[in-house]
C-alpha positions in Angstrom: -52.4 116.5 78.1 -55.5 114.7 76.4 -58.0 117.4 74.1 -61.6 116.1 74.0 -62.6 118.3 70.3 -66.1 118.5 69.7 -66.2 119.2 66.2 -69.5 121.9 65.9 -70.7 124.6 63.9 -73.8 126.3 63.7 -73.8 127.3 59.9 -75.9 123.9 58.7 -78.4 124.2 56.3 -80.1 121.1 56.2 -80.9 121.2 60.0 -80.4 124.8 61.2 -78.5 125.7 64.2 -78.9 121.8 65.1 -76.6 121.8 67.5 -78.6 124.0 69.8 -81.9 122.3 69.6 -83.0 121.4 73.1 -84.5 117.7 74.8 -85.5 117.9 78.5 -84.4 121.8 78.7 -80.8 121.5 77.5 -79.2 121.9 73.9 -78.1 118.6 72.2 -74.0 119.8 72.6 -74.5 120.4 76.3 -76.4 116.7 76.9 -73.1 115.6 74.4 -70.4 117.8 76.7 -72.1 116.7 80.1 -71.2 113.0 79.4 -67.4 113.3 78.7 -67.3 115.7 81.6 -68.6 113.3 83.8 -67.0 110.7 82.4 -63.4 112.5 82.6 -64.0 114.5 85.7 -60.9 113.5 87.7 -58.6 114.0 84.7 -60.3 117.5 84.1 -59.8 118.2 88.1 -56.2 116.9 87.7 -55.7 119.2 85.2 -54.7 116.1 82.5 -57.9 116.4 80.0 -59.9 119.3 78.6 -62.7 119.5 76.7 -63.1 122.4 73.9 -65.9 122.8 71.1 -63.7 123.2 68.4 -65.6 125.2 65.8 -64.9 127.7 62.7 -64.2 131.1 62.8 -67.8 133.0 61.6 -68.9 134.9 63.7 -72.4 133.0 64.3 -70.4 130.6 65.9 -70.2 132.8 69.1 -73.0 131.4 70.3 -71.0 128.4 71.8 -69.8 131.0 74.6 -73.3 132.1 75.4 -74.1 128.0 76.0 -70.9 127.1 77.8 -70.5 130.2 79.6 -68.6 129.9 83.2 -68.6 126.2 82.0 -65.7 123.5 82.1 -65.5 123.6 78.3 -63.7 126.3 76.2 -64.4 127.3 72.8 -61.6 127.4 70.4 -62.0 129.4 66.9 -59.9 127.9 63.9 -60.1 127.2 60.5 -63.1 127.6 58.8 -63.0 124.3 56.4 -60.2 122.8 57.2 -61.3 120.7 60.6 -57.9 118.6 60.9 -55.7 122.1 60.8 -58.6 123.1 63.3 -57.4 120.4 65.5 -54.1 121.0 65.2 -54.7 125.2 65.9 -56.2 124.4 69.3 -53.8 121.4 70.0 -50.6 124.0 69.1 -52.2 127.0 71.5 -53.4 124.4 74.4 -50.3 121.7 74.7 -52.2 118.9 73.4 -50.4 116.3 73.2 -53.5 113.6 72.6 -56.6 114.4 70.5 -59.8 112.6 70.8 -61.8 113.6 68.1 -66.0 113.8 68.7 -68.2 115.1 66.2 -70.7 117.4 67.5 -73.5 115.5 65.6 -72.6 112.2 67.8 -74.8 113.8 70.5 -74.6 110.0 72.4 -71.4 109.2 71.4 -69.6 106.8 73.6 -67.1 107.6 76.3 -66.2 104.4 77.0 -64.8 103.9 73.5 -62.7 106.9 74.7 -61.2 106.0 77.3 -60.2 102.6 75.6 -58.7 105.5 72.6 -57.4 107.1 75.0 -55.4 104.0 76.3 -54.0 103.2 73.2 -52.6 106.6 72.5 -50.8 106.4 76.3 -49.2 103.1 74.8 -47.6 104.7 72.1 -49.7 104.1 69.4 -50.1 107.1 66.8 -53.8 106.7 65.6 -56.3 104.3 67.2 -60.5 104.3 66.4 -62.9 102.1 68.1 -65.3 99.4 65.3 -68.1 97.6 66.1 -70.6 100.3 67.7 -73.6 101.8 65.9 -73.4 105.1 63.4 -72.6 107.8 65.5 -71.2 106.1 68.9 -67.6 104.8 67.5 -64.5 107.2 68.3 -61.3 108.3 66.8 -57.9 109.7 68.7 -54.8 110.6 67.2 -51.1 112.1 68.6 -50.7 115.7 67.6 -47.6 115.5 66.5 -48.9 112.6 63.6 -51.5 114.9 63.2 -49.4 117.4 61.9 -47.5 115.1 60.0 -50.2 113.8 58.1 -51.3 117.3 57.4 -48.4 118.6 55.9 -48.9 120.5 52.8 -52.8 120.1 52.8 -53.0 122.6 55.0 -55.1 125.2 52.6 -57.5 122.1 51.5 -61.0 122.2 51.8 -60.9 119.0 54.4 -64.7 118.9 55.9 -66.1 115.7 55.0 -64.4 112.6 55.0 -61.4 114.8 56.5 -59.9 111.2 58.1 -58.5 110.5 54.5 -55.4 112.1 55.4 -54.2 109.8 57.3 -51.6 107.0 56.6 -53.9 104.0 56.9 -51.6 101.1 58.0 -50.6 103.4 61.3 -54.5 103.0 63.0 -54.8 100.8 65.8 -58.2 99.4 65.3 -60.0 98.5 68.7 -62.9 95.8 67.8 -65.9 96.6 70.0 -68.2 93.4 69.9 -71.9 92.6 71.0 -73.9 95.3 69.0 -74.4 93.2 66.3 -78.0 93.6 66.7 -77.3 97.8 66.3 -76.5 97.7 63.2 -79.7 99.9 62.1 -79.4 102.3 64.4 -78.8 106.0 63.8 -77.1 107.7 66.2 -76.3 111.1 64.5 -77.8 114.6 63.9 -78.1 115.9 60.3 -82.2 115.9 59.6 -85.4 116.4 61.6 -85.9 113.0 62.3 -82.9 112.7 63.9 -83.5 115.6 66.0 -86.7 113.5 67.0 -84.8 110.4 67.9 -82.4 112.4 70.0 -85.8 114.6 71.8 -87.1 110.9 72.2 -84.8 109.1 73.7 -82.9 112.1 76.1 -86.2 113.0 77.2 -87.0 109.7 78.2 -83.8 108.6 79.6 -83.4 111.8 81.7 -80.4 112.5 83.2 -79.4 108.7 83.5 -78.0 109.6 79.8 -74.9 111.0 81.6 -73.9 107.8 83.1 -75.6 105.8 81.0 -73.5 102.7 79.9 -73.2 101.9 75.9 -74.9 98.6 76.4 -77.7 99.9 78.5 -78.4 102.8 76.0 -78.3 100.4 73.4 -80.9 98.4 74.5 -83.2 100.9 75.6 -83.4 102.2 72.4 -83.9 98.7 70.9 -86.6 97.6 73.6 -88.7 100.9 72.9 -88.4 101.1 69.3 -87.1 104.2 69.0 -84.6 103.6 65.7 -87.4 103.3 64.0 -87.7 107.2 64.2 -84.7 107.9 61.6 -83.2 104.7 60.4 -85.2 105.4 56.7 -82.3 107.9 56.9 -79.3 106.4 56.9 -79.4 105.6 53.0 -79.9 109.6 52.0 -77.3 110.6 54.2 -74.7 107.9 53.0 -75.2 109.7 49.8 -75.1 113.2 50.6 -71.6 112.0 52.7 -70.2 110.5 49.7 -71.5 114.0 47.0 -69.8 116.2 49.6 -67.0 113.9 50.0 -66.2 114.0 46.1 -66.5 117.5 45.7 -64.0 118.3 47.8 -61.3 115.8 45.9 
């Protein structure tokens, strides 16, 4: 069984309750859920894949159900700042066996990297992330049993950003994504206003052809309308605030 975790939360304080902001009538983690469902539909009918929001305990984060109510994708509760003993909660109560791992501020992250993850952890290998797309787009899988491994006596650690250093680095299968060269300014992730802006922008103007939407196409309509110009004065502050958080939980 395959476990598509969306990493959320709705305790942020630099951009409050982001996940729930809404472009074209729908919040940003529905636009972000819609796109793997459709992408995974007939492994979600054949029972093979699920998708959960894997999110902390506190009790603001009920708020998930109200969104995804009657929907395809469960909420799971775990660990409040520990996000890889998260994983391994919900993977332990639902049978995962494979764990793609999204973060909820990805809000366009790519399916097709995925399902080339996805391939790689049917093959055998233990860890396996995708390079070469823009900030925000790339994506990581791992087995849950290496997953536990790796987490083995770190398991009361604050692990919330830069939580990947757990991993044993030699064991990731890295796929090489080429031809977005030309990305390498874009901003394709949710942490300040502008960002929420960018996302409004381009969803709104895409419509619905965001579900389906391939990485290339996306890509370019982005580039063709301007539209990283929104946030990419971003990306500089939030490398910095990434690494601050990063250190203080060492």
């Amino acid at each position: 069984m395959v476990g598509l975790f969306i990493t959320a939360r709705l305790g942020s304080t630099r951009l409050s309750r982001k996940h729930l902001i809404e472009a074209a009538g729908q919040p940003f983690i529905k636009w972000l859920t819609n796109r793997y469902a459709h992408q995974f539909k007939e492994e979600i009918k054949n029972g093979v894949l699920k998708i959960f929001i894997t999110t902390s305990v506190s009790p603001e984060n009920k708020t998930f159900e109200q969104v995804f109510s009657g929907d395809q994708v469960s909420v799971f509760y775990g660990s409040d700042e520990n996000i890889p003993l998260r994983h391994l909660e919900c993977a332990r109560a639902n049978n995962i066996e494979y764990i793609i791992s999204i973060d909820g501020d990805d809000i366009l992250c790519s399916t097709e990297a995925a399902v080339k993850v996805i391939e790689k952890l049917q093959q055998g290998r233990e860890i396996a992330q995708t390079k070469g797309l823009p900030l925000g787009m790339n994506v990581m899988g791992y087995r849950a049993d290496f997953l536990e491994k790796c987490l083995t006596g770190k398991e009361l650690s604050k692990l919330e950003t830069g939580w990947g250093k757990i991993f044993e680095k030699g064991n990731t299968e890295t796929i090489e994504i080429a031809g977005y060269e030309q990305a390498t300014d874009l901003r394709m992730t949710l942490d300040y206003e502008d960002d929420a802006t960018f996302f409004k922008e381009v969803i709104t103007h895409i419509g619905n052809k965001i579900i389906d939407i391939s990485d290339a196409e996306l890509v370019c309509e982005i580039i063709k309308n301007s539209w990283q110009n929104i946030n990419k004065g971003l990306n500089e502050t939030y490398w910095a605030n990434f690494n601050q958080q990063k250190n203080e939980e060492q």
